[in-house]
VEXBAZA-815402 format. One record per residue (C-alpha): residue in three letters; x, y, z. Coordinates in steps of 0.02 Angstrom, whole numbers, plus 32768, in hexadecimal, padded with zeros to 4 digits. Layout:
// VEXBAZA-815402
+------+------+------+------+
! resn !   px !   py !   pz !
+------+------+------+------+
!  ala !    X !    Y !    Z !
...
+------+------+------+------+
//
This chain:
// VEXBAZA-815402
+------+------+------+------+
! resn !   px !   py !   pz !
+------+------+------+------+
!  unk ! E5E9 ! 8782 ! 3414 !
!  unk ! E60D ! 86C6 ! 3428 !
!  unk ! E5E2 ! 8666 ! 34B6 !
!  unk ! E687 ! 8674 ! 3506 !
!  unk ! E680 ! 8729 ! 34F0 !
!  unk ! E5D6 ! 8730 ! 355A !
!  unk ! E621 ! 86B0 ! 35DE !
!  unk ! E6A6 ! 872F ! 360F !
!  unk ! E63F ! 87C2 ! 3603 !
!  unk ! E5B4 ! 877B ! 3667 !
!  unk ! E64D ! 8740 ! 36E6 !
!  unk ! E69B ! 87F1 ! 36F0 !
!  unk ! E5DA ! 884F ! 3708 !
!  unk ! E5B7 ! 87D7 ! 377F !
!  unk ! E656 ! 8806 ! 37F2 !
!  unk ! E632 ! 88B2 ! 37BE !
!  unk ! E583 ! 88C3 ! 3811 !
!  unk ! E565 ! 88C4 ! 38CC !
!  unk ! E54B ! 882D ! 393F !
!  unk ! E4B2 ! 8899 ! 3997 !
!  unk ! E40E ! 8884 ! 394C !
!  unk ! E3A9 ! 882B ! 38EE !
!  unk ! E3FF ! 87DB ! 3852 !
!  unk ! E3C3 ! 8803 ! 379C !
!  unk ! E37C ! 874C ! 3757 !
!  unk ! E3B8 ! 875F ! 36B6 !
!  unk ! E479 ! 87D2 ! 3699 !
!  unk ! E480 ! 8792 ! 35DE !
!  unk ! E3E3 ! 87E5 ! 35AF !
!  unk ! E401 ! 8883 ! 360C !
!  unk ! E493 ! 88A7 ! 35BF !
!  unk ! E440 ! 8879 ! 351A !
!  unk ! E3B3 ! 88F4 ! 3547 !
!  unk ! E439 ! 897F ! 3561 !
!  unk ! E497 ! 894E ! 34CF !
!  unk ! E3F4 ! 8966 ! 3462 !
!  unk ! E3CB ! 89FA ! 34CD !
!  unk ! E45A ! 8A54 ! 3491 !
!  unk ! E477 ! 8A0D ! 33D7 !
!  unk ! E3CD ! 8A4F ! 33AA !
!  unk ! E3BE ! 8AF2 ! 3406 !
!  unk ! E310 ! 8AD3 ! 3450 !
!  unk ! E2B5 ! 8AF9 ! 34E2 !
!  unk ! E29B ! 8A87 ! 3571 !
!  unk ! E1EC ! 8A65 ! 3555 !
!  unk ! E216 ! 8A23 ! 349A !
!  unk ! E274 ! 8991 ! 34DA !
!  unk ! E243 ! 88F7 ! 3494 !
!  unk ! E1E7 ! 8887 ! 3513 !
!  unk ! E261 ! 87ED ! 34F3 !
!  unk ! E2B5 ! 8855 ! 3567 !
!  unk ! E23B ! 885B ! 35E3 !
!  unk ! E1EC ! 88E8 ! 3639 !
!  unk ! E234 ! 8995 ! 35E8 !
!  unk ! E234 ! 89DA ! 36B3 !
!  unk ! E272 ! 894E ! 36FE !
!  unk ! E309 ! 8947 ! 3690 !
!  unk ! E30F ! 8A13 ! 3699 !
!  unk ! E304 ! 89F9 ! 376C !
!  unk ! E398 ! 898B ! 3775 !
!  unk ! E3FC ! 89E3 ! 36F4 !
!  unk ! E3DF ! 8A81 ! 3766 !
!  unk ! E413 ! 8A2F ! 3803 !
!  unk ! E4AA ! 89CB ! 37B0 !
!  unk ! E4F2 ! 8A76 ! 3775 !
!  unk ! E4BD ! 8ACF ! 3801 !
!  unk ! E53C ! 8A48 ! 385C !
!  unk ! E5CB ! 8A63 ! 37FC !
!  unk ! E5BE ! 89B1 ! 37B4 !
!  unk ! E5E7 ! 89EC ! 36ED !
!  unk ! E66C ! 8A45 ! 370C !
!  unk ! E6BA ! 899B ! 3775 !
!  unk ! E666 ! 893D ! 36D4 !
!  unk ! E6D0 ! 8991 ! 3654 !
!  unk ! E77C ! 89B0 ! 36B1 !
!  unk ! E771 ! 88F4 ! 36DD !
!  unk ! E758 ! 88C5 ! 362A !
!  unk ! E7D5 ! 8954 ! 35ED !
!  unk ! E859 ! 88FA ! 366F !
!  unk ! E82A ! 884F ! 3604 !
!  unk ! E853 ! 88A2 ! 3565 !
!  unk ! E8FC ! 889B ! 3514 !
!  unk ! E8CE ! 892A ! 34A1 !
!  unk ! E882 ! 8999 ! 352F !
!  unk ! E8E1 ! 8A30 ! 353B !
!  unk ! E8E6 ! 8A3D ! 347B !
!  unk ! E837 ! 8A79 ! 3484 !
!  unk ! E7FB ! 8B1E ! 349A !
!  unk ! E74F ! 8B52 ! 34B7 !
!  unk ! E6EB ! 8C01 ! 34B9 !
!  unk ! E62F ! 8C15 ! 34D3 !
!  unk ! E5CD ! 8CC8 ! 3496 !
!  unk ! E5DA ! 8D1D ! 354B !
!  unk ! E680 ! 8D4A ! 3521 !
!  unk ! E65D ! 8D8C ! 345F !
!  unk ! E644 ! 8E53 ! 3454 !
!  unk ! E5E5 ! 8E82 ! 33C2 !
!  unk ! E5ED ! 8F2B ! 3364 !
!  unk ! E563 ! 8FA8 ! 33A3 !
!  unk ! E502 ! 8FA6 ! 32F3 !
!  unk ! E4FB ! 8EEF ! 3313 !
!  unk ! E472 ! 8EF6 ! 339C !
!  unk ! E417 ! 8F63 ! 3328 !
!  unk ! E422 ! 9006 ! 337B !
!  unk ! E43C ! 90AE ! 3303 !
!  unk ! E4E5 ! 90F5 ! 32ED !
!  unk ! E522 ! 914F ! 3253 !
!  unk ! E4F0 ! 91EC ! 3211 !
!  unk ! E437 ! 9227 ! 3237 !
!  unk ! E420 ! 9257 ! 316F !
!  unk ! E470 ! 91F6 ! 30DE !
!  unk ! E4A4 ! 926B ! 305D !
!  unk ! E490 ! 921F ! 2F9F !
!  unk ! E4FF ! 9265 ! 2F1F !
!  unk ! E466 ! 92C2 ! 2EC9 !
!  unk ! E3F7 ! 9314 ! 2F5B !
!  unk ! E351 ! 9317 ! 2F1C !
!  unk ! E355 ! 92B1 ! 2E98 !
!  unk ! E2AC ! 9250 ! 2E91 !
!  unk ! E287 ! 9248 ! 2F3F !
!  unk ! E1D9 ! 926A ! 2F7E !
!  unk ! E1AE ! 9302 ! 2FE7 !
!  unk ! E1B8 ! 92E1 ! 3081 !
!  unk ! E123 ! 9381 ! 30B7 !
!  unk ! E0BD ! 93E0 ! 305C !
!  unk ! E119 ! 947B ! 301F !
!  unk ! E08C ! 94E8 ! 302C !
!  unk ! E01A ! 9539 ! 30AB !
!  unk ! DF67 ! 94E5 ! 30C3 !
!  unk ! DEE1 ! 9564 ! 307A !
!  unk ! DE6D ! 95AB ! 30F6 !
!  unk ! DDD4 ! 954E ! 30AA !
!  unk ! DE2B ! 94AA ! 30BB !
!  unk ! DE3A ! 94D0 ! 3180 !
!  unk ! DDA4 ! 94FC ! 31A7 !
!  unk ! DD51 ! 9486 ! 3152 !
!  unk ! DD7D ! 9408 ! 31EC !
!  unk ! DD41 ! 9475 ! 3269 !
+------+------+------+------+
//
């Protein structure tokens, strides 16, 4: 993003968050930290320390969202875009996947091959134990 880009983003989270409170000392980099956050898909405690403290920037993130200040974030920057309502969005709590895709059995208990038999191993022993063989254990 260019400078300009950041001015107007920093602008619109600033009127986004709430007047209570204490302030976050640095917006640009906690936005930077979520950005990163999400682009890489990794836990909070694997957050690069430029950012600062992984908990601190977890904490506010928490509270900010708790608030309600995102969603104000991103309808004030949708209401800034000319291009806005062209884009659609979807996230995977509203994507059903097919029952076999959670890995759970379905199908037919048995598979039937075209040849049954042919050069599979027994699956028991065909015949009875002898008696000597059994009491041999005891």
């Amino acid at each position: 993003m260019t400078e300009d880009d950041w001015a107007t983003v920093l602008r619109v989270f600033a009127a986004s968050c709430s007047r209570r409170g204490a302030k976050g000392r640095n917006d640009r980099r906690f936005l930077e930290a979520l950005h990163y956050f999400t682009v890489h898909n990794i836990t909070w405690r694997a957050l690069p320390k430029d950012f600062g403290n992984w908990n601190s920037v977890w904490k506010r993130f928490w509270r900010l969202s708790r608030a309600g200040v995102f969603e104000a974030f991103f309808e004030a920057l949708a209401a800034l875009s000319e291009t806005a309502h062209l884009v659609q969005m979807f996230d995977s709590t509203i994507v059903r996947a097919h029952v076999s895709a959670a890995g759970a059995k379905g199908g037919r208990a048995t598979r039937r091959s075209a040849a049954p038999g042919a050069a599979s191993p027994p699956r028991s022993t065909s015949r009875p134990i002898g008696m000597a063989t059994r009491w041999a254990f005891a």
